[in-house]
N, C-alpha and C positions, 0 to 999 in steps of 0.2 A: 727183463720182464717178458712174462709170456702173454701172447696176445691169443684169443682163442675167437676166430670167425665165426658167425651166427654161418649153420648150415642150410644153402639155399632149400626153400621146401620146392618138392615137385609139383607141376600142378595137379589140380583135382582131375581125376578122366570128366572126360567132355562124356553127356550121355545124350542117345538117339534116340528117340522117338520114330514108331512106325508112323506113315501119316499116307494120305489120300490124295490124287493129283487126278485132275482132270485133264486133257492133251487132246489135241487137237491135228492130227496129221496132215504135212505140209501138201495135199494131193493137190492143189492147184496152186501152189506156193507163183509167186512172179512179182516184178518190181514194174508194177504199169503206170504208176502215178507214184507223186512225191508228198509227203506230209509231214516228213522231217528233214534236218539235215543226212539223214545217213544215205536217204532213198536219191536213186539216178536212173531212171528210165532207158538209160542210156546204154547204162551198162549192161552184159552180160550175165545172166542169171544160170545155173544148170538147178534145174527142178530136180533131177533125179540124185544129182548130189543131197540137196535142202535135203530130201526123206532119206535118205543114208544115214542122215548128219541125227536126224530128228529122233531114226530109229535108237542110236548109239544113247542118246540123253535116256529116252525112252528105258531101254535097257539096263541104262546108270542105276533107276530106283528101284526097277524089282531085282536088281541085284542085289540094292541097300536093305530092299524088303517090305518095300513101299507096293501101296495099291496104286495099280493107277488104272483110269477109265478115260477113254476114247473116242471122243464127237467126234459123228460122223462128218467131213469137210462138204464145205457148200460150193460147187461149180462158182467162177463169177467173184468169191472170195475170196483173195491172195493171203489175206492179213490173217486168216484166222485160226491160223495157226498158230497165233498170241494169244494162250488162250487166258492168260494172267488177266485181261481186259474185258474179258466176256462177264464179268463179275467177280464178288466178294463175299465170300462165308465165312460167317462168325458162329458160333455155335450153334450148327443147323439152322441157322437164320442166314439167309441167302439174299443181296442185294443185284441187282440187273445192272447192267451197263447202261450209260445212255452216250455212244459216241460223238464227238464232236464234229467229225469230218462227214460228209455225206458216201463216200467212198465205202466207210466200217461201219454205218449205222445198222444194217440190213443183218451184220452180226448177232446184236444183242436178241432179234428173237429167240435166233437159235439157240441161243446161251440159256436164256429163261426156259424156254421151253423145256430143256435139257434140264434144269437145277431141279423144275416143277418134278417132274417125271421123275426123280431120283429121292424125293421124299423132302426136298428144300423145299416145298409152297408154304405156305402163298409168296412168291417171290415178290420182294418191295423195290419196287425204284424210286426214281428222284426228279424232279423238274428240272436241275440243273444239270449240266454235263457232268457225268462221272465215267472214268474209264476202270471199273477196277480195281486190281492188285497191283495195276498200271500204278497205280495214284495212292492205293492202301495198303499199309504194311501195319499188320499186326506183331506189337511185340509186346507180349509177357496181353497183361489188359487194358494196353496204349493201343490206341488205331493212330499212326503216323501219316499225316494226309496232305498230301502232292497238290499245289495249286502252281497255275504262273501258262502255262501252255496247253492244258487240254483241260482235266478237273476243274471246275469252278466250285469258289471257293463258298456259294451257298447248299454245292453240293456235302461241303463235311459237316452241313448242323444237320442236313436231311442223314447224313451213313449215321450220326452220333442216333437220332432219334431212330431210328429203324433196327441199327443193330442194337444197340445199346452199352455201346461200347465209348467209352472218353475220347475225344479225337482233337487231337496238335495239329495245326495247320502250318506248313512247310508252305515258305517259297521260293520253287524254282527259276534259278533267271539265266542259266544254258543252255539257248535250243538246241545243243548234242543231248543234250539232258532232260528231255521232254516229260518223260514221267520218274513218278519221286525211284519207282525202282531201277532205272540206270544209275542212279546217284545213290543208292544206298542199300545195303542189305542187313535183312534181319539176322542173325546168327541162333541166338538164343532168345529167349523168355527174357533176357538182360543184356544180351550186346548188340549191339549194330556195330558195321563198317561204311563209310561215306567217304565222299567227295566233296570237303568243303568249298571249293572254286564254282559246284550248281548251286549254291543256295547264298540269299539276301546275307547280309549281316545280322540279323536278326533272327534271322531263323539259324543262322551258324551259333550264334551264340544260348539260343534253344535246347539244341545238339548240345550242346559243351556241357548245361546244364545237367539234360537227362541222361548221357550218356557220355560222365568223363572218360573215360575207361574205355572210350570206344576206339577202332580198325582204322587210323588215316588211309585209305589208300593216295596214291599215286598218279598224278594225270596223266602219266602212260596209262596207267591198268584201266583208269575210268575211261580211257579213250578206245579201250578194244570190250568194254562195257563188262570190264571185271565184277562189278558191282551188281550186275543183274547174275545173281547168285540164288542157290536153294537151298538151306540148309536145313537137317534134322535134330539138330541142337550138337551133333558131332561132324556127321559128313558135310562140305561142304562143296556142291557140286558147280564150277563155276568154270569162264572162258579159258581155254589152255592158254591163251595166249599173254595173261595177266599172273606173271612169275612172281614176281614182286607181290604181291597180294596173296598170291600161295605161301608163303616165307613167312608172309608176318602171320597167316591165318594158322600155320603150323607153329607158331613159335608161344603162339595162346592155348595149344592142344586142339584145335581143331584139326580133321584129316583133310585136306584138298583132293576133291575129286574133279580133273579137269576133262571138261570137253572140248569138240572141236565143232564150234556150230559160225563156221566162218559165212558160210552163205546166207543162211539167215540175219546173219549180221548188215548183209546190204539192205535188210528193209529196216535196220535199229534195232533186233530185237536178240535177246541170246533164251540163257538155259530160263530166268523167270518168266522174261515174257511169254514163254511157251508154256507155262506150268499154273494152274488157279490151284492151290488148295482148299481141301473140301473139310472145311473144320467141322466137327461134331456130328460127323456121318456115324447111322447105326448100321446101315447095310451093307 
């Protein structure tokens, strides 16, 4: 008897989307004070690496073909060159940061003022701490929302009602894992990749829900912050140093684009925390 194998189908091409990032150049990048595990005062920092490293990301997306835009650095602000945390855009609706640490707070004008000036007003904040893209991840018309270490978790009824967008509350309980985007990246409109070992059992089971189908990565790769990823629903530009997460991201049709943003990595932060996207921009 002849047996006759179903023929594997290819997948579908992954497609990119141009999109908008706002950045923030590391000009006074330095590791002076600690607010996570990653940061050491102690340690060794080269500034002029950080903006090397920063320019190379930078480069990454108007290669891909991406806009991207430029706040100017504040003397005095080492962090804000994360600029994921200066705020959240949802379709030209623009929410402010409100930092938790007294160290980043001095951030958020500059953020707002910036979104104002760009055609985001009236910019909306919140009463409760919110960091962000730090803490918000839009995918597809989920806002997935970071609690446990910085965002408070009265901040996601204030993002739901301001933006207008549905918002899941995540809890994180790895301080390597401070905000929701160390621990998980959006890929598409329908996939995410995470790290189930940051989050409660309840919010893993959450995940499972919305997202069977989703990227396990690897407690190697979440530990060189694989995860803090940028993707245009094809490129997917993330830490070089997380192999293993390149493999599987390739093996779904996405292309891995790796960087090398190893010094920035001494303050916790890689290619997202560096990057806010600017949804629903018309200029």
């Amino acid at each position: 008897m002849t047996v006759t194998l179903p023929v594997q189908q290819a997948l579908a091409p992954r497609v990119a989307r141009p999109r908008r990032y706002l950045l923030c150049r590391p000009e006074h990048f330095a590791v002076t004070y600690a607010i996570n595990p990653w940061m050491d005062p102690t340690a060794p920092v080269d500034a002029a690496r950080a903006v090397a490293q920063w320019e190379g990301l930078r480069d990454a997306y108007v290669a891909l073909g991406h806009r991207v835009d430029v706040l100017e650095p504040v003397l005095g602000l080492p962090d804000m060159v994360f600029a994921a945390n200066g705020g959240t855009v949802v379709g030209g609706r623009a929410l402010a940061a409100s930092f938790a640490f007294p160290e980043r707070q001095p951030e958020a004008a500059a953020y707002a003022q910036w979104l104002a000036d760009a055609g985001f007003g009236p910019v909306g904040t919140t009463d409760a701490v919110n960091e962000g893209e730090g803490d918000f991840l839009l995918v597809g018309d989920l806002l997935l929302a970071g609690t446990g270490f910085r965002t408070e978790r009265a901040a996601h009824a204030q993002a739901q009602e301001l933006l207008g967008v549905p918002v899941v509350s995540l809890q994180l309980v790895d301080p390597r894992y401070y905000h929701l985007d160390t621990a998980l990246a959006v890929l598409d409109d329908e996939t995410v990749a995470y790290y189930p070992g940051a989050f409660s059992e309840g919010s893993r089971r959450a995940l499972e829900r919305l997202f069977p189908d989703a990227v396990l990565a690897s407690a190697h790769d979440a530990s060189v912050l694989g995860l803090n990823a940028v993707s245009d629903g094809r490129h997917v530009v993330l830490a070089a140093a997380a192999t293993r997460l390149q493999e599987q991201l390739a093996a779904r049709g996405f292309v891995p684009v790796p960087v090398d943003l190893s010094e920035l990595l001494k303050a916790g932060g890689g290619a997202k925390c560096c990057t806010l996207e600017l949804r629903g921009a018309t200029a």
